[in-house]
C-alpha positions as CSV (number, residue, x, y, z in Angstrom):
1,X,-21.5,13.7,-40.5
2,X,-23.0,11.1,-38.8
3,X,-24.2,10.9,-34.7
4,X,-24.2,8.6,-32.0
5,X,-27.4,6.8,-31.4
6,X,-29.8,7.5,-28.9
7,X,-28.8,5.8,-25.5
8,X,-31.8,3.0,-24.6
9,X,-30.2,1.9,-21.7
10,X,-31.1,3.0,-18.1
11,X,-29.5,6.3,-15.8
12,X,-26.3,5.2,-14.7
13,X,-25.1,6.3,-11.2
14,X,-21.6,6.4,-11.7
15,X,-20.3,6.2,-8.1
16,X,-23.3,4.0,-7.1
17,X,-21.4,2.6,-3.6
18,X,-22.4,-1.1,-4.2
19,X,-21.5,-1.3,-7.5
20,X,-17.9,0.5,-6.4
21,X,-17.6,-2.6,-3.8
22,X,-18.1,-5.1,-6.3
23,X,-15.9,-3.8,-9.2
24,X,-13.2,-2.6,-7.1
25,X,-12.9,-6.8,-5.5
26,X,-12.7,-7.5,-8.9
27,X,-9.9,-5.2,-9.9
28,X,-8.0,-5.9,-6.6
29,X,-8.1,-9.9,-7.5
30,X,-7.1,-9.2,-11.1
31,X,-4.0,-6.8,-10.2
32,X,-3.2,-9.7,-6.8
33,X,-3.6,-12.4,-10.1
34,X,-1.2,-10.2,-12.1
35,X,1.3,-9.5,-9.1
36,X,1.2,-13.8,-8.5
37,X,2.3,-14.6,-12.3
38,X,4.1,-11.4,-13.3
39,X,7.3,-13.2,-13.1
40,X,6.0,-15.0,-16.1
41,X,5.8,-12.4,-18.2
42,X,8.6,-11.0,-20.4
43,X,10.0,-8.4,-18.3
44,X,10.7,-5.8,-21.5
45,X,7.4,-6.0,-24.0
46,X,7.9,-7.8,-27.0
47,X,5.2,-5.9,-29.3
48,X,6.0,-3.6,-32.2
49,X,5.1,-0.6,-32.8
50,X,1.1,0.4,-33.6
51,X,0.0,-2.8,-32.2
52,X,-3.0,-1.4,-30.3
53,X,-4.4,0.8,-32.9
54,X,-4.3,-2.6,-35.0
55,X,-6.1,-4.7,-32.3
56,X,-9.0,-1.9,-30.7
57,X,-11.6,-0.4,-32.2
58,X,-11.5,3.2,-33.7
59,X,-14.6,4.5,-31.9
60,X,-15.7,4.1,-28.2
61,X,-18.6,1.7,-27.6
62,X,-21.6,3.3,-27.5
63,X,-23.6,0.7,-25.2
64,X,-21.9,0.4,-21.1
65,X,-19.4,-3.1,-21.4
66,X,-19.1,-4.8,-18.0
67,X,-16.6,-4.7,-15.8
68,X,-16.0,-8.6,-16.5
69,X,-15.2,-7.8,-20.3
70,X,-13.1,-4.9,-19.7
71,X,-10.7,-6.2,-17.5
72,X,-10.7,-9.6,-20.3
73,X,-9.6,-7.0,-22.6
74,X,-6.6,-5.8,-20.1
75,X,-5.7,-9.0,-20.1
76,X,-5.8,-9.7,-23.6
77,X,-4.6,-6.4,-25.4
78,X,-3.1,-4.0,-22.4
79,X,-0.5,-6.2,-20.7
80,X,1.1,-7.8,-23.4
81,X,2.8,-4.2,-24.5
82,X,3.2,-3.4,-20.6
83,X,6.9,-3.6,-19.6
84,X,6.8,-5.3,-16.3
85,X,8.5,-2.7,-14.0
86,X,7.1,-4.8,-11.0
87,X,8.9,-8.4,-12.2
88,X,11.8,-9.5,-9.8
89,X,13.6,-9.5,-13.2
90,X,13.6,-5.8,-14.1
91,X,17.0,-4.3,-13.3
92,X,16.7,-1.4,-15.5
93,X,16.7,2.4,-15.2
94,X,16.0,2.8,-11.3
95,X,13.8,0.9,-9.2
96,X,9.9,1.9,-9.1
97,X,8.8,-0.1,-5.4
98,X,5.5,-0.6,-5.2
99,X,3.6,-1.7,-1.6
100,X,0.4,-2.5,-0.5
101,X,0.5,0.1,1.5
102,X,1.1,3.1,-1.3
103,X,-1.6,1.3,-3.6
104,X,-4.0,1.3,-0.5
105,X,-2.9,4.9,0.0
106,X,-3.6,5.5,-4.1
107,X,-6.8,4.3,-3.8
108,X,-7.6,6.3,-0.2
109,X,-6.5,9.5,-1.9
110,X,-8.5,8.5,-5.3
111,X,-11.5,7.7,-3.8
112,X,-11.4,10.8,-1.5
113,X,-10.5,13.0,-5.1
114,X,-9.8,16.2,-3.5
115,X,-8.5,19.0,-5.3
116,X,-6.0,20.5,-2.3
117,X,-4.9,23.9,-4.1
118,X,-5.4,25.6,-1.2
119,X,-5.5,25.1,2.8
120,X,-9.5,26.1,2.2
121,X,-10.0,23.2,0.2
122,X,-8.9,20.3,2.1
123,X,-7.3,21.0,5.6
124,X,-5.9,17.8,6.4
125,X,-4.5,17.3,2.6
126,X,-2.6,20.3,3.6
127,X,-2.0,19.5,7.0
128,X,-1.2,15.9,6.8
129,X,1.4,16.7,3.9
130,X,2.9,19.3,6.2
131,X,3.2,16.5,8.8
132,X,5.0,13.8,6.4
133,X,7.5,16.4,5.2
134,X,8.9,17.1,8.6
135,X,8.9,13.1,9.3
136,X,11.2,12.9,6.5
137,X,12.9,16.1,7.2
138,X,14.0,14.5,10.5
139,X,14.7,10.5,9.0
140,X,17.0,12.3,6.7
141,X,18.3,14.6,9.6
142,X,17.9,17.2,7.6
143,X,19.2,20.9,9.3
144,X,16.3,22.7,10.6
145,X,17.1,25.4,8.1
146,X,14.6,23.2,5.7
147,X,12.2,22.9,8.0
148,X,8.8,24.8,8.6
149,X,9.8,25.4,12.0
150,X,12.2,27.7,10.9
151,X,12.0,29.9,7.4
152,X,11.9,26.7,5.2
153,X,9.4,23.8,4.4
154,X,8.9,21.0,2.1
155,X,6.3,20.3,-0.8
156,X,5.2,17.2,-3.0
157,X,5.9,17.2,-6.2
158,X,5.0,14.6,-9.2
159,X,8.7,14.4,-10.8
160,X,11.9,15.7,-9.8
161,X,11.3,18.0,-13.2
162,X,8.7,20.1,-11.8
163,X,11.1,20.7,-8.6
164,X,13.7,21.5,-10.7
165,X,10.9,24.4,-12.6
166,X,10.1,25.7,-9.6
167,X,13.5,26.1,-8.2
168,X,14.8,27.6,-11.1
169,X,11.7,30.2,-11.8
170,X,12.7,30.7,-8.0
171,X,16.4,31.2,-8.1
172,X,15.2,33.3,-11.5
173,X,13.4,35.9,-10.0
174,X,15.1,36.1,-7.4
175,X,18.4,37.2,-8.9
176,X,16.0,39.5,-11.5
177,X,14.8,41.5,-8.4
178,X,18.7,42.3,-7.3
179,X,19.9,43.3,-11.1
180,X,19.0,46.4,-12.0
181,X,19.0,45.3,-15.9
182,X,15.9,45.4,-17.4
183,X,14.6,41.5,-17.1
184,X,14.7,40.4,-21.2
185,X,18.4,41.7,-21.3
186,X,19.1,40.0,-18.2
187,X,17.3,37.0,-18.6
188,X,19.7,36.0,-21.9
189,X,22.6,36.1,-19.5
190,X,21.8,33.9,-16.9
191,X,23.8,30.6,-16.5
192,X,22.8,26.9,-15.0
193,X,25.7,24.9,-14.0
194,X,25.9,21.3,-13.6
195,X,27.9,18.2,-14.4
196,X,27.8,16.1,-17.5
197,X,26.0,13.1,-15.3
198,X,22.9,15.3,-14.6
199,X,19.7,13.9,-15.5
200,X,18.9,15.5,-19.0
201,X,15.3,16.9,-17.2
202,X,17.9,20.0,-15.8
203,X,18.1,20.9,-19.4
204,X,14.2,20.8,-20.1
205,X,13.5,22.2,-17.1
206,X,16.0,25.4,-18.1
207,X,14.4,25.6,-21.5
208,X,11.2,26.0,-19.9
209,X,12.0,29.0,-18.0
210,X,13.9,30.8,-20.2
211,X,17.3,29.5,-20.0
212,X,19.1,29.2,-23.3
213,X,20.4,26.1,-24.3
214,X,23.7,27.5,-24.7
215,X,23.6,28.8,-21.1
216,X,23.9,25.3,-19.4
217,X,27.4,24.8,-18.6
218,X,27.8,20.9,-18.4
219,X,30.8,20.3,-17.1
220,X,33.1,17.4,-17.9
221,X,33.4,14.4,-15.4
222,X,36.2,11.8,-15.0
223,X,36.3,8.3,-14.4
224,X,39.7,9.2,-12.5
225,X,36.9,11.1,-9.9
226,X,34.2,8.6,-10.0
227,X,32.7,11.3,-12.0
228,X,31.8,13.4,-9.2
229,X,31.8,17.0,-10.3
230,X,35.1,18.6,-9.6
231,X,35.2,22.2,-7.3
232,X,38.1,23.5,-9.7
233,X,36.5,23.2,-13.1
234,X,33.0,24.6,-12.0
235,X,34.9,27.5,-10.4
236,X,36.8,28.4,-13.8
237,X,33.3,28.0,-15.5
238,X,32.2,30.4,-13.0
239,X,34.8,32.9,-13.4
240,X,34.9,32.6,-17.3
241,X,31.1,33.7,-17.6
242,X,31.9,36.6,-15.3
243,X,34.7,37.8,-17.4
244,X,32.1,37.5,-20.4
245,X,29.4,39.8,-18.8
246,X,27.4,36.4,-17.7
247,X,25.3,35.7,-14.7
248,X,25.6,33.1,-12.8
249,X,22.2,31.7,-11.9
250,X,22.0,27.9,-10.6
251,X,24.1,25.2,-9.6
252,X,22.6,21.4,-9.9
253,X,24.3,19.0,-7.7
254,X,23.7,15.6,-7.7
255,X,23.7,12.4,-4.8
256,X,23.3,9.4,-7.0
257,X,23.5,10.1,-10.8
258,X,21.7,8.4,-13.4
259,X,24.7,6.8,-14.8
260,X,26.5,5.5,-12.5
261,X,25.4,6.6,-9.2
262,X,28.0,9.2,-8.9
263,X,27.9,11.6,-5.2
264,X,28.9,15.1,-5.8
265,X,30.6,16.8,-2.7
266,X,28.1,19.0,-1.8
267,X,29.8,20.7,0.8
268,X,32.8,22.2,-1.3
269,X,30.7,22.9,-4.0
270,X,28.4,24.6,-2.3
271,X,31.2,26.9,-0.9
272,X,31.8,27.6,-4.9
273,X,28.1,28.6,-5.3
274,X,28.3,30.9,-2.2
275,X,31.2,32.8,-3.3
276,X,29.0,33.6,-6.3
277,X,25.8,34.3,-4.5
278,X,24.6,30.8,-7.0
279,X,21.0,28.9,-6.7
280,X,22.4,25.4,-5.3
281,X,20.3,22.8,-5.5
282,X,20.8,19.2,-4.7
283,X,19.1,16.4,-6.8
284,X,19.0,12.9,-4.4
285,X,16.0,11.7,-7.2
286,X,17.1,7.8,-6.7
287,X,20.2,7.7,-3.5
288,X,18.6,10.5,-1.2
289,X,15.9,7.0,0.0
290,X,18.9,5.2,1.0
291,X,19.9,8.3,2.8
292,X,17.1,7.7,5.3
293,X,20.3,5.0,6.4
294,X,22.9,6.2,8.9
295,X,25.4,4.4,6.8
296,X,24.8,6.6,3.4
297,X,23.6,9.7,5.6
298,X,27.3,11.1,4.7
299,X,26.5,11.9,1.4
300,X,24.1,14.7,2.4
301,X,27.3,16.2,4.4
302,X,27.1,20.0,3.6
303,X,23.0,19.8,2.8
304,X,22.6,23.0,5.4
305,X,24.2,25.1,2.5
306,X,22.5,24.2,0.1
307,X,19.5,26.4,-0.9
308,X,17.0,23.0,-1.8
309,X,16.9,19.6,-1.9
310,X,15.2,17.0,-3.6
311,X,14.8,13.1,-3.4
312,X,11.9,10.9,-5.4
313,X,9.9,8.2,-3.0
314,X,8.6,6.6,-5.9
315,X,11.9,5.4,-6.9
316,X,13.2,2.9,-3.6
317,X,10.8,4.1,-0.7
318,X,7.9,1.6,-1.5
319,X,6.0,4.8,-3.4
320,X,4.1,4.5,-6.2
321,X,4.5,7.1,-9.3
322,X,5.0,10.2,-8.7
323,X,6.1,11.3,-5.3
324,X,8.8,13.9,-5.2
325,X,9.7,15.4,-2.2
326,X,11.6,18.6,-2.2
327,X,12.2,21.3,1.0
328,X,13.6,24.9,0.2
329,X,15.8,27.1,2.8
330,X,13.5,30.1,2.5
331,X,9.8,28.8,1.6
332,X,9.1,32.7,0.2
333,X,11.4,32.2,-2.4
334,X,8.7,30.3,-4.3
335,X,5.5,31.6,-2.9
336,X,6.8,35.1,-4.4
337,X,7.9,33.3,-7.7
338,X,4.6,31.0,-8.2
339,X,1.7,32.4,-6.1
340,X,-1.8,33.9,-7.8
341,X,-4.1,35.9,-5.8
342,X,-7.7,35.5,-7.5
343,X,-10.4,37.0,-6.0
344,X,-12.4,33.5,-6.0
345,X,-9.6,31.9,-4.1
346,X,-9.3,34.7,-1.4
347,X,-11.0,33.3,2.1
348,X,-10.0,33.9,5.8
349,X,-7.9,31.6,6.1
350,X,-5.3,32.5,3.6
351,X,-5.4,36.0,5.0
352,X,-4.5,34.8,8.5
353,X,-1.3,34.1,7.6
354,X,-1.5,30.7,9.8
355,X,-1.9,28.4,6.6
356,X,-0.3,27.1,4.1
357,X,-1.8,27.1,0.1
358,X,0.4,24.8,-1.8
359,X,-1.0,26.6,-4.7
360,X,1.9,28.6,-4.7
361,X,4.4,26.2,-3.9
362,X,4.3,24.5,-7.7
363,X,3.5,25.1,-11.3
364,X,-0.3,23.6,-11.5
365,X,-2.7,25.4,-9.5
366,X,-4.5,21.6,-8.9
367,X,-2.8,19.1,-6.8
368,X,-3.5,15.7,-5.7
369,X,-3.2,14.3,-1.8
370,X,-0.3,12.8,-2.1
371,X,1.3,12.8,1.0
372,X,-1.6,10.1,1.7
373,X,0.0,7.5,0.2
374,X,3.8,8.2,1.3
375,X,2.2,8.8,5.3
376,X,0.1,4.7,4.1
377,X,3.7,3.9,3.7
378,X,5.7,5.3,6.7
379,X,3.3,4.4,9.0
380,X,2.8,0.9,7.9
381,X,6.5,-0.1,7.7
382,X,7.5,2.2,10.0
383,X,11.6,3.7,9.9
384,X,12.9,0.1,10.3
385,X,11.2,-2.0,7.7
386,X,11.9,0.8,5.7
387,X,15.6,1.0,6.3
388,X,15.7,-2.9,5.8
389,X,14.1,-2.7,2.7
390,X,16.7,-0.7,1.3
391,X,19.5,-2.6,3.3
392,X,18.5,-5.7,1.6
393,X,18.8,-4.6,-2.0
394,X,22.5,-3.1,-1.2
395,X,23.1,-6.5,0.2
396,X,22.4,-8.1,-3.4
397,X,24.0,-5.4,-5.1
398,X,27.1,-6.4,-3.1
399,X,27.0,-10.2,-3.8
400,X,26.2,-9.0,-7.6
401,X,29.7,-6.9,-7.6
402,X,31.1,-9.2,-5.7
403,X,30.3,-11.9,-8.5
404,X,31.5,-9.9,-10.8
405,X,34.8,-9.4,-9.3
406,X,35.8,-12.5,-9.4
407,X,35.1,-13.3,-13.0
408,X,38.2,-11.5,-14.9
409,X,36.3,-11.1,-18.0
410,X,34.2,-8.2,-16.6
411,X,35.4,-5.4,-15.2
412,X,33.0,-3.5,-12.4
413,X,33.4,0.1,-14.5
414,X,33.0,2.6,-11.4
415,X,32.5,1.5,-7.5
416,X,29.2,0.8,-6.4
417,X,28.2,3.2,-4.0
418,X,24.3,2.4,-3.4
419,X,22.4,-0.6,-5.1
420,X,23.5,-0.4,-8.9
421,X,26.4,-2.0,-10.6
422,X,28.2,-1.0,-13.2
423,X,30.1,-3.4,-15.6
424,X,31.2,-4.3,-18.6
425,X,33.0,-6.7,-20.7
426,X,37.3,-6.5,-20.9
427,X,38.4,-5.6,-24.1
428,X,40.0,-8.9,-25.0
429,X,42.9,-7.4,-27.6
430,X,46.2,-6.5,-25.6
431,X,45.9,-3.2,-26.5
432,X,42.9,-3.3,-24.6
433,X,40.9,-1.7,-27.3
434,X,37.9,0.0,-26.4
435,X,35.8,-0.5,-29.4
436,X,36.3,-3.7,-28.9
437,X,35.1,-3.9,-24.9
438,X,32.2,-1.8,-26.1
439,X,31.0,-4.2,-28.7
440,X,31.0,-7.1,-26.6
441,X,29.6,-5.5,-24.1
442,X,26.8,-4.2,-26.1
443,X,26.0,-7.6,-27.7
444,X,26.2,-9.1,-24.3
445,X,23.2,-6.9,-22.8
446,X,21.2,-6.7,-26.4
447,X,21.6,-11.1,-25.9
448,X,20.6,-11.1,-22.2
449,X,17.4,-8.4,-22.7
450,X,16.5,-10.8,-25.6
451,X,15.3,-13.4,-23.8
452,X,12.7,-12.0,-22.0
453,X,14.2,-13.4,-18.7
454,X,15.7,-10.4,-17.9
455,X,15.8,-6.5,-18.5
456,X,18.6,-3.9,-18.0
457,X,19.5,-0.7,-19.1
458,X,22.8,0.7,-20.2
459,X,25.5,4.1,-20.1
460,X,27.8,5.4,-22.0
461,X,30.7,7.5,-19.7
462,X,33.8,8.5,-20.8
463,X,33.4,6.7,-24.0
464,X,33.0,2.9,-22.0
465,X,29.9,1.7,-22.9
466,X,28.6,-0.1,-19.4
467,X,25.6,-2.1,-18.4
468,X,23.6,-1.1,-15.5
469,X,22.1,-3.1,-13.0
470,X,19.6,-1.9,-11.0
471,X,18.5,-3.7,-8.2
472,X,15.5,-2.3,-5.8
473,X,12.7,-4.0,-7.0
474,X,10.0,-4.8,-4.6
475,X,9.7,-8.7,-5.6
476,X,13.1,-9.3,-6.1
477,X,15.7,-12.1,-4.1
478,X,18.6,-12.7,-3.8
479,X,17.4,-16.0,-6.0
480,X,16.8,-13.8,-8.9
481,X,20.0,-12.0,-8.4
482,X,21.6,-15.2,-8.6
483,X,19.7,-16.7,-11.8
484,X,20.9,-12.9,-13.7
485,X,24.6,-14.0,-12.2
486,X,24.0,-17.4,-14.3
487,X,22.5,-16.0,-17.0
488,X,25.7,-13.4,-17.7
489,X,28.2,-15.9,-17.7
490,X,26.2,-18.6,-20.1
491,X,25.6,-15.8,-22.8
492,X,29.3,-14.6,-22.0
493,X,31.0,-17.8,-22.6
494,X,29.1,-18.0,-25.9
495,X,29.7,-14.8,-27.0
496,X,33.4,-15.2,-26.5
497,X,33.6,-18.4,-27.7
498,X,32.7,-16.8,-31.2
């Protein structure tokens, strides 16, 4: 085997402060550079498959490269297989909203590098979280039932997956400590409902804590309902796995669905959950931000009986990856489900019983401080310039549908309820045949993404296949929304021409 040389060159202080101010100006101009042109770039990257491990070398260098030549290399190698999430142009998936202000916070909480696991080890990480979940808790009016005032409270998160862990493992033990069965008998009998527009991470996050596959009851939506999920089939779901010697564990409901948006009436579904002493959770990952808005604060209506809620900042709250913010009723439902009690960890503090160690409030016992960022954010666009932010997307989602309605060619597939339009292509056959619509359509996106110009996403519900468009990017006008208007009809009238 052979070795790495012997290092000739001087000791390297690798936080030395001068050298940090230097580098980090130089970073800041190149991402302010990259920020200016990314408009430039195509929006979805072009490269295939391997092309780093083609281009950079197969062992690290063993002499220090300057800053200058690394960040020549970024330009060179790294962003051409970047997919430009920040372009005006990107209109797929959801929205990820960058700011100043969160990558100010990101680099505040960075440099600082705390490891907050516990009240001990960083007070005012601990503190200053506390502080930003009851500012939201209160912006979303929220019932004081979440609120660490009363018996609740709200954590940070990284995705809306690791909510969904620890709510489950929650809920889990929970309902293991009232059945007298021993746990691995009961354990293969609990059941996870949800609809068939949850985000697939329900089903991982199931999986992970000992939920059989066959166990999550995903029940069938409509188009007829907007594909909300309906009271009277998850109430016959219930009821069947109760006649079968099932328990019923957890009930996902969603504000805002991956697919379409869709709102599920929490209120009367909660009531369904209650009956059956049923986890209820509410996922708001992408619409619980525009809920901060008085005018979409009614699809929360029936939050207070719910048993945890959920919404991600770092999808339309000008939050960078990952921020998710979730509150629970009764905050000892996870401390009793996640908490350790090492002897290394144990300090007065904790034992005072006045503090809170977010240690037990997750999976990972380390945790970064990332309520600095989202407090960078609140406090530097305050509630209005945050509320117009959002308002100003919906108003180009609006001029997009309305677009749209007007053409007769397209359809607008389900109503837009928040900042993402749904629509496809007519079938053009009388019978209206939906292979047909579905093909177009399909052809029509794979065109429009092939330019570069652009980049969507799409669905598939109730057999219609739909393309989404997302609007809630930081950079983008209503100028851009207009040029993707243009775009659709030029590669529609040639498609149909055909």
């Amino acid at each position: 085997m052979g070795s790495f040389p012997i290092a000739t060159t001087e000791f390297l202080n690798p936080l030395d402060h001068e050298q940090f101010r230097k580098q980090a100006h130089l970073v800041v101009d190149f991402l302010a550079d990259y920020y200016s042109n990314v408009e430039k770039y195509p929006v979805c990257s072009q490269v295939k498959p391997g092309f780093l491990t083609e281009t950079l070398p197969d062992s690290p260098p063993t002499q220090p490269q300057p800053i200058e030549s690394i960040l020549q290399e970024v330009q060179k190698h790294i962003i051409p297989g970047i997919t430009h999430w920040q372009s005006p142009n990107f209109f797929g998936y959801f929205p990820s909203s960058l700011s100043t202000a969160s990558f100010l916070g990101e680099m505040l909480l960075t440099g600082f590098d705390i490891v907050g696991f516990n009240w001990l080890a960083s007070p005012a990480a601990t503190e200053l979280e506390i502080i930003v979940m009851e500012w939201l808790l209160k912006l979303l009016q929220l019932p004081k039932l979440f609120s660490f005032s009363s018996d609740g409270g709200g954590v940070m998160h990284s995705t809306t997956c690791e909510s969904f862990v620890c709510t489950l493992v929650a809920a889990r033990e929970k309902k293991l400590s009232q059945i007298e069965n021993e746990k691995g008998e009961t354990l293969g009998k609990l059941v996870v409902y949800c609809s068939d527009q949850t985000h697939c991470s329900l089903q991982k996050a199931s999986q992970i804590v000992g939920i059989s596959p066959n166990n999550v009851r995903a029940i069938p939506t409509t188009k007829s309902m907007n594909f909300q999920l309906c009271p009277d089939a998850l109430s016959r779901a219930i009821e069947a796995d109760v006649r079968a010697g099932l328990v019923p564990l957890y009930l996902c409901l969603t504000v805002g669905t991956t697919q379409t948006t869709a709102a599920d009436p929490i209120g009367i579904l909660c009531e369904v959950a209650k009956q059956f002493n049923i986890w209820c959770h509410v996922d708001a990952a992408y619409a619980g931000n525009a809920c901060i808005l008085p005018e979409f604060r009614h699809f929360l209506d029936g939050i207070e009986d719910a048993n945890s809620f959920s919404f991600n900042a770092h999808k339309w709250l000008l939050t960078s990856l990952g921020c998710c913010c979730l509150w629970v009723k009764d905050r000892t439902d996870l401390t009793k489900s996640l908490s350790t009690d090492p002897e290394y960890l144990k300090n007065k503090a904790t034992n005072s019983k006045q503090v809170v160690d977010y240690k037990d409030w997750q999976i990972t016992l380390s945790r970064r401080f990332l309520s600095m960022k989202l407090w960078m954010v609140m406090k530097s666009y305050g509630v209005l310039g945050l509320r117009e932010f959002i308002r100003r997307h919906v108003k180009m989602a609006k001029h997009f549908e309305a677009l749209l309605l007007i053409d007769k060619r397209f359809e607008v597939v389900v109503p837009r309820n928040f900042a993402i339009v749904c629509f496809r292509i007519v079938p053009l056959s009388e019978s209206r045949d939906e292979e047909n619509g579905n093909r177009l359509t399909k052809r029509l996106l794979e065109s429009l993404n092939g330019t570069g110009k652009v980049y969507m996403t799409h669905a598939v519900v109730e057999n219609i296949y739909v393309i989404r468009v997302a609007i809630g990017g930081t950079l983008t006008e209503e100028k851009h929304v207009d040029m993707l208007w243009d775009m659709v009809q030029e590669h529609a009238n040639t498609l149909l021409a055909c």
